[in-house]
C-alpha positions in Angstrom: -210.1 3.3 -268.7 -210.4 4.7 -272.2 -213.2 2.7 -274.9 -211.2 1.4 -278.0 -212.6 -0.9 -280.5 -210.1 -3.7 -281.0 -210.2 -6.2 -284.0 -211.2 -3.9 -286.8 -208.6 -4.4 -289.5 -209.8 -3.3 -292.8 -209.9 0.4 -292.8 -208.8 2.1 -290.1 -206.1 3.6 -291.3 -208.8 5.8 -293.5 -211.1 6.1 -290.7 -210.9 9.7 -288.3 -212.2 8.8 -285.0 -215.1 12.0 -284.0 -213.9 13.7 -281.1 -216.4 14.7 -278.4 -219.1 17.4 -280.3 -217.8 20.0 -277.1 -214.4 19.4 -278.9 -214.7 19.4 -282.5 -212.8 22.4 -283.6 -214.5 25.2 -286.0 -214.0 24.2 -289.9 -211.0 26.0 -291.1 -210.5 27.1 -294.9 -208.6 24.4 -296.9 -205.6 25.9 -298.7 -202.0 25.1 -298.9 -200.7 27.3 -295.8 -204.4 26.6 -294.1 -203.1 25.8 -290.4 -201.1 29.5 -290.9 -203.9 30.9 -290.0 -204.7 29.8 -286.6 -202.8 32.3 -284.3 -201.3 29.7 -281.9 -200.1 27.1 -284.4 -198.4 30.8 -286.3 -196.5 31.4 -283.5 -195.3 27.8 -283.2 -194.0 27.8 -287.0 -192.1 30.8 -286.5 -189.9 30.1 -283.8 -189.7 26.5 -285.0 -188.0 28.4 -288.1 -185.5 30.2 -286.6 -184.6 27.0 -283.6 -184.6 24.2 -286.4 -181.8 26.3 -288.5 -179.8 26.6 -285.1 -180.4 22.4 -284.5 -179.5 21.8 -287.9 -176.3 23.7 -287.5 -175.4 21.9 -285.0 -175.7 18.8 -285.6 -173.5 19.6 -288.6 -170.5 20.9 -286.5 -171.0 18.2 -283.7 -170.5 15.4 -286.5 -167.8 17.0 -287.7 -166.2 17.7 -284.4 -166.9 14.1 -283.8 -164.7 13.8 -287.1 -162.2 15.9 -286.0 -161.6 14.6 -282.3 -161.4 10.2 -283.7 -159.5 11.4 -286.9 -162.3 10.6 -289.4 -163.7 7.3 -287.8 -166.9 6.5 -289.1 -167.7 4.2 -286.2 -167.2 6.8 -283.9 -169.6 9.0 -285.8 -172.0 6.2 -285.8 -171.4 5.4 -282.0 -172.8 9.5 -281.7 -175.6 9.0 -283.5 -176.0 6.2 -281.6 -176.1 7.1 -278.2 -177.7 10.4 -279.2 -181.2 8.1 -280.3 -180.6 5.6 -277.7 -182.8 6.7 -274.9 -185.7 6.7 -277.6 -185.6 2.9 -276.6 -186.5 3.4 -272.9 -188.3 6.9 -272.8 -190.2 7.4 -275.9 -193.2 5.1 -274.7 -193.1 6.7 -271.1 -193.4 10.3 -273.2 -196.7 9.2 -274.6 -198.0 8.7 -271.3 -196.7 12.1 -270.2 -198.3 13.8 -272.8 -201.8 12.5 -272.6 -201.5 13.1 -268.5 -200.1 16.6 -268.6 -200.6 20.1 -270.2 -198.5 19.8 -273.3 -197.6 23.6 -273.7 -196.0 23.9 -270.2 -194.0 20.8 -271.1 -192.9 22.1 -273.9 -191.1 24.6 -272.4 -189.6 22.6 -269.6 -188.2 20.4 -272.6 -187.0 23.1 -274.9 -185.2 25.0 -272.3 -183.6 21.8 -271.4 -182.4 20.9 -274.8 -180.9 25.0 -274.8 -178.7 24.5 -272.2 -177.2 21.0 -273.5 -176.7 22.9 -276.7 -174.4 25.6 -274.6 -172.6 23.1 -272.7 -171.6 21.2 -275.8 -170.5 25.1 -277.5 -168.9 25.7 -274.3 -166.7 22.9 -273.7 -165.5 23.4 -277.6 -164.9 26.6 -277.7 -162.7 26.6 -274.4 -160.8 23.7 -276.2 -161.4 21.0 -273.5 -163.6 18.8 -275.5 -162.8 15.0 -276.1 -164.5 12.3 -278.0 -165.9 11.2 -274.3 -167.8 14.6 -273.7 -169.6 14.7 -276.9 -170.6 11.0 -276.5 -172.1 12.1 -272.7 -173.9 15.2 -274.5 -175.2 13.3 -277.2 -176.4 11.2 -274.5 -178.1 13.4 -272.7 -180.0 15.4 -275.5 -180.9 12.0 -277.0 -182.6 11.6 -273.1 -184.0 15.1 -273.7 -185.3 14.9 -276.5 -187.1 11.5 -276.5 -189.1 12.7 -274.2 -189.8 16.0 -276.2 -190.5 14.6 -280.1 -193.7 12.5 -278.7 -195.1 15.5 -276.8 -194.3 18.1 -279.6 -196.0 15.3 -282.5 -199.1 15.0 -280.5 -199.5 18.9 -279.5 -199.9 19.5 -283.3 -203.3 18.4 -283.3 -204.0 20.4 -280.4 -203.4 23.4 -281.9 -205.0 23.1 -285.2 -207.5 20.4 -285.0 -208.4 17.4 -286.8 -209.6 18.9 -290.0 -205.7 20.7 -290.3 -203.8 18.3 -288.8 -202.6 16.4 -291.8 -202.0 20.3 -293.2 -199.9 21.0 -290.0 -198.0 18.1 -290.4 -196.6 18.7 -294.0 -196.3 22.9 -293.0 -193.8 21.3 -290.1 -192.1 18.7 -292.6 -191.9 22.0 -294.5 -190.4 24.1 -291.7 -188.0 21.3 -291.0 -186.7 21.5 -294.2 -186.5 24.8 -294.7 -184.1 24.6 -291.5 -182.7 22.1 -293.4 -181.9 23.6 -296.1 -180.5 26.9 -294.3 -178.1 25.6 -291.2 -175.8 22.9 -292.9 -175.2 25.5 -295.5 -174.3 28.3 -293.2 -172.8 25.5 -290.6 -170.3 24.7 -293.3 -169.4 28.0 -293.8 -169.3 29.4 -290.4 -167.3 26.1 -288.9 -164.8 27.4 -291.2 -164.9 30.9 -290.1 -165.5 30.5 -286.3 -165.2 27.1 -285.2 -167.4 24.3 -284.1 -167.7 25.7 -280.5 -169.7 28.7 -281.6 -172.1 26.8 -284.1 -173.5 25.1 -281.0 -173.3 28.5 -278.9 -175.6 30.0 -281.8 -178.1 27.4 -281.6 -178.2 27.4 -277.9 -179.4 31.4 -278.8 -182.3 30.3 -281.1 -184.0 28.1 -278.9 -185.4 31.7 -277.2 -187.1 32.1 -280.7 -189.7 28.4 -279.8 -189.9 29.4 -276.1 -191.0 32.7 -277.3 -193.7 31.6 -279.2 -195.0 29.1 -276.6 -194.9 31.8 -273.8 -197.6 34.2 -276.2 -199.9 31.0 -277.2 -203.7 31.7 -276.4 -204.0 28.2 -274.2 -208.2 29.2 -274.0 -208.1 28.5 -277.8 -206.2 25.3 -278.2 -208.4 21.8 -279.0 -207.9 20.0 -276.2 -208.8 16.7 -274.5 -209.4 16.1 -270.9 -205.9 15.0 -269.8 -206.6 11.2 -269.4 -206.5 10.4 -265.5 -203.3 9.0 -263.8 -203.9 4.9 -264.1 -201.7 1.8 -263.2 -201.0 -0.1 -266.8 -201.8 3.1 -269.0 -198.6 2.2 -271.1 -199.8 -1.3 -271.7 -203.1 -0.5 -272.7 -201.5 1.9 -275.5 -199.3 -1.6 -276.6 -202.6 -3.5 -276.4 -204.7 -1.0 -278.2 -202.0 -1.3 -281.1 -201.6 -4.6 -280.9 -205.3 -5.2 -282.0 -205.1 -2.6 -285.1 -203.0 -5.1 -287.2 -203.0 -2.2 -290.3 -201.5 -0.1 -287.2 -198.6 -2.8 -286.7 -197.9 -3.0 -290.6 -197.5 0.4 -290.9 -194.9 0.9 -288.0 -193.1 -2.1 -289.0 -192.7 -0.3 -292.6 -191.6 2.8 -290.4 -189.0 0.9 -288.5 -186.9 -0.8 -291.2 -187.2 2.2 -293.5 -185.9 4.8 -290.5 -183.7 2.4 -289.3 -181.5 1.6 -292.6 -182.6 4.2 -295.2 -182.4 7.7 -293.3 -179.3 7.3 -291.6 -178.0 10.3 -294.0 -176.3 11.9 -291.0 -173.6 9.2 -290.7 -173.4 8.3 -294.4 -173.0 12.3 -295.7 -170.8 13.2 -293.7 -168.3 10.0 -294.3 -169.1 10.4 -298.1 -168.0 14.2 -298.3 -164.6 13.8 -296.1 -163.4 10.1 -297.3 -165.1 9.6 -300.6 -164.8 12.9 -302.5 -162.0 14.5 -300.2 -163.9 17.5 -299.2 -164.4 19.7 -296.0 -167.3 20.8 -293.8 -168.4 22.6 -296.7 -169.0 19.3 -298.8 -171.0 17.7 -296.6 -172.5 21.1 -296.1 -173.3 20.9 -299.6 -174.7 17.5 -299.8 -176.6 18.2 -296.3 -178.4 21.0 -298.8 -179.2 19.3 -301.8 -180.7 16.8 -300.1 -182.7 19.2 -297.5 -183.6 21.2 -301.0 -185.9 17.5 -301.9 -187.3 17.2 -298.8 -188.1 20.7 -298.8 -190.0 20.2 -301.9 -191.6 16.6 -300.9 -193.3 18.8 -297.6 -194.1 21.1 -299.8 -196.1 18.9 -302.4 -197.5 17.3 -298.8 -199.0 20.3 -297.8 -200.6 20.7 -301.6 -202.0 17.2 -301.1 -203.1 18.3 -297.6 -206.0 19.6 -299.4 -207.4 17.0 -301.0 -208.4 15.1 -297.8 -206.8 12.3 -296.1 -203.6 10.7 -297.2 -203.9 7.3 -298.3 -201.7 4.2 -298.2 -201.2 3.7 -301.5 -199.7 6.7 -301.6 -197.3 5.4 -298.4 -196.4 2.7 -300.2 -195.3 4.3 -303.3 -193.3 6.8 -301.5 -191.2 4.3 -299.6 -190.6 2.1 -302.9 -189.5 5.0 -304.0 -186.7 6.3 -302.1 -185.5 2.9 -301.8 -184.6 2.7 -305.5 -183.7 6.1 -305.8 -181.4 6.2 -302.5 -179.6 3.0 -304.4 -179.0 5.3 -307.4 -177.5 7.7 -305.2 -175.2 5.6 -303.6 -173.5 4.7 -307.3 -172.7 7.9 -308.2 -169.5 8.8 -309.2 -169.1 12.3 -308.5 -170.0 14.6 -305.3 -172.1 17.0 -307.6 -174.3 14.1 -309.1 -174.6 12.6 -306.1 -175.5 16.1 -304.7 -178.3 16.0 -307.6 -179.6 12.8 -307.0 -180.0 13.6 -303.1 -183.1 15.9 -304.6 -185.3 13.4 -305.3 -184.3 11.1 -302.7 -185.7 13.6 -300.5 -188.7 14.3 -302.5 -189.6 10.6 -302.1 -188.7 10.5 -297.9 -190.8 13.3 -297.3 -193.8 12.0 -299.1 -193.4 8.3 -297.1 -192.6 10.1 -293.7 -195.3 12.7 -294.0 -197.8 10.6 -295.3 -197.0 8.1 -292.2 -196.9 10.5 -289.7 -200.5 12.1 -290.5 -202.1 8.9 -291.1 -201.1 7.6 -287.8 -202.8 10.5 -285.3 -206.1 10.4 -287.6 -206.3 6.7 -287.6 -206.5 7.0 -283.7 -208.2 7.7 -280.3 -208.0 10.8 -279.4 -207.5 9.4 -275.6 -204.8 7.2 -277.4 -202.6 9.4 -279.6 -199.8 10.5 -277.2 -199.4 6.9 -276.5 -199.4 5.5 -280.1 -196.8 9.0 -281.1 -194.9 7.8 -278.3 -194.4 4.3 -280.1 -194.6 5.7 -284.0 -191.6 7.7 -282.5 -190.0 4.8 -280.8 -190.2 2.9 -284.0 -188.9 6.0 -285.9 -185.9 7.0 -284.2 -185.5 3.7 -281.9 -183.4 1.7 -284.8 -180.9 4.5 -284.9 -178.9 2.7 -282.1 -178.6 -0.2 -284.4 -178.4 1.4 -287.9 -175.6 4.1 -287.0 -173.2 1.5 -286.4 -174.2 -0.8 -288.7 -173.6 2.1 -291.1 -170.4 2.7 -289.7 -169.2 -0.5 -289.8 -170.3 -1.0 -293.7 -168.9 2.5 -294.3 -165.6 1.6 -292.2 -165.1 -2.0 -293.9 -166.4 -1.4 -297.6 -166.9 2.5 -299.1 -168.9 5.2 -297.8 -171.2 4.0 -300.4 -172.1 1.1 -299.2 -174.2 2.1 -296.5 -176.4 4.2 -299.1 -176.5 1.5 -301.0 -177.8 -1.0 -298.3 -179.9 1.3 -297.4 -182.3 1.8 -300.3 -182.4 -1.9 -301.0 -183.9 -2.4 -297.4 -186.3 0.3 -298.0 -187.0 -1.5 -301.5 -187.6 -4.8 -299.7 -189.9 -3.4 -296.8 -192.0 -1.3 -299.0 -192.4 -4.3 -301.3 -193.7 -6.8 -298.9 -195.8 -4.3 -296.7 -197.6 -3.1 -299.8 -198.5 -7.4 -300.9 -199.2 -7.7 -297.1 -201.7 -4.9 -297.2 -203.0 -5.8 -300.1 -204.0 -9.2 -298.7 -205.6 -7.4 -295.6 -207.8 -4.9 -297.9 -205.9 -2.2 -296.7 -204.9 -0.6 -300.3 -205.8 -2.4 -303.8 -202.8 -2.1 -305.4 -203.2 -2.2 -310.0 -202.0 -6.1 -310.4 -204.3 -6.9 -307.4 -207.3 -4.9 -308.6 -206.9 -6.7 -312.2 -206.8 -10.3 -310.3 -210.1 -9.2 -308.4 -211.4 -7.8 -311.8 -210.5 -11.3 -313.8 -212.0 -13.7 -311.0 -215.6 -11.1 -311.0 -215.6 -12.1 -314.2 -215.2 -15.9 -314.0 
């Protein structure tokens, strides 16, 4: 069984665990596109670009098909999302056994080719005009099975590609890829759903995914940084609970993670609700809003990757993110207009990226090597696990009050959480937050 030091509380979050000296990768030059240069993690960002635009398209015309086929019911859009993240619950921690038993790359394209095909059958089923609420629930399903198993092994290949000194790079270039995505499909999806129908959104995405499997398929696998795949053991997944369990800064962290995830990013039910019921508008609206706010979060990866250079991200820094987001997702929410609102959605998304990124990074450098498809596996549990409970809580609050409401609730949970995990850290020596540093400062001096 894999060594791990349990007990240590104070600062391991800040703390990068050497891999083997065989392993260490080469030193890379810093910069702000730094992990661009390594060939293999190149390819990967490229076809990410193109397939993310394609994912993001979709999931714009599937919500609004989801619209279309329960005549605007925000339950039922929640009830998508739901089942789409509900096998995070039951696979996600298996995943992060998988990966840190099995050759990632090969995995990879097992998964991706899966999550193609689901894409097709969802475009196919539209376009023929059979489709009822029932299907795209069983889809949603399906790629939510697909994919659980796919986010944990595609989070811990990063590092395997571009080594510990880029990682935390890597991870803001992919927040940035994401949103670039982000920014491009809902735009064109709200355009083209007009033009062509829902059917053929998800038919076009289906397309792209050749673009990732591409760039797989022409990776150099003699130059990635890899780890012995850890040997097939009896209780690997509880050892990865234990080894968490003892790294109380760990358990803070994915608690903040949880609540935040769980209530504050569920922007794919609220949007979409907002733009139809709220302001009266059509696939282009929530196009639009699906934009503006991709447009902040494209900006919040890209500050990341800036940061990237400085060194390791830091808690404080966590903190601050989350505390914002929470106030300024609240502002969002009491907006009167679709184009404020639109505007506000830009620094909402400036503030997410900063807490996700900053999480995300901090987690795989705070760990084992051995450990870290195990501990993604549960970082993405805790990430995309609460959907099943926050889509239809934001539903219901959308349903039974204003499509605001769920915005509003939202932030003030994310306001809450930050709050009390930034005191609790504190207390633990974590971070020294100004009021607490003062304190310590006044009772030196006594």
């Amino acid at each position: 069984m894999p060594a791990y030091a349990g007990g240590a509380e104070t600062d391991q979050l800040d703390r990068n665990t050497a891999a083997p000296p065989s392993r260490r990768p080469k030193p890379q030059r810093s910069g702000m596109f730094g992990s661009l240069r390594v060939r293999n993690y190149r390819l990967y960002a490229s076809g990410q670009v193109v397939s993310l635009i394609g994912l993001w398209m979709q999931r714009v015309a599937q919500d609004w098909l989801v619209l279309e086929l329960s005549d605007g019911s925000a339950v039922a859009l929640g009830v998508a999302a739901a089942l789409q993240f509900a096998p995070t619950l039951f696979l996600s921690l298996w995943a992060g056994v998988l990966a840190d038993r099995m050759d990632k790359r090969k995995l990879l394209l097992f998964l991706e080719s899966a999550l193609a095909l689901c894409a097709l059958a969802l475009g196919l089923i539209d376009v023929t005009g059979v489709a009822q609420l029932w299907h795209v629930y069983a889809l949603c399903l399906l790629m939510g099975a697909v994919s659980a198993v796919e986010t944990p092994v595609r989070q811990s290949f990063v590092v395997e590609m571009v080594g510990r000194d880029q990682l935390t790079n890597a991870v803001a270039l992919n927040s940035m890829t994401f949103n670039l995505a982000r920014m491009v499909g809902p735009a064109v999806a709200g355009v083209l759903i007009v033009v062509i129908g829902t059917g053929w959104v998800s038919i076009i995405n289906a397309v792209t995914f050749a673009a990732v499997l591409l760039g797989l398929l022409l990776m150099n696998a003699a130059k990635l940084y890899r780890l012995d795949p850890v040997p097939r053991e009896k209780g690997q997944l509880r050892e990865g609970l234990r080894y968490v369990r003892q790294r109380s800064d760990l358990v803070i962290l994915l608690v903040l993670v949880f609540f935040i995830s769980t209530f504050g990013l569920n922007f794919f039910v609220t949007l979409a609700v907002l733009a139809r019921n709220t302001f009266g508008g059509d696939a282009d609206a929530y196009g639009l809003l699906s934009t503006m706010l991709a447009i902040g979060t494209f900006a919040g990866a890209t500050l990341a990757a800036r940061r990237s250079t400085r060194g390791k991200p830091r808690l404080r820094l966590l903190i601050i993110g989350a505390l914002a987001f929470g106030v300024l997702e609240v502002v969002a929410g009491l907006m009167p207009t679709m184009w404020l609102t639109g505007a506000m959605l830009i620094p909402v998304g400036i503030a997410m990226m900063t807490f996700t990124t900053t999480a995300n990074a901090t987690v795989q450098l705070a760990v084992s090597p051995e450990m870290r498809g195990r501990v993604m596996g549960l970082y993405m549990l805790v990430f995309l696990g609460g959907t099943p409970v926050g889509g239809p809580v934001m539903g219901w609050l959308a349903e039974h009050f204003t499509a605001r409401a769920p915005i509003v609730f939202g932030g003030a949970v994310s306001i809450v959480v930050a709050v009390v995990g930034g005191i609790v850290l504190a207390r633990r020596g974590g971070i020294t937050l100004p009021a607490y540093r003062l304190r310590l400062r006044r009772r030196a001096r006594r």
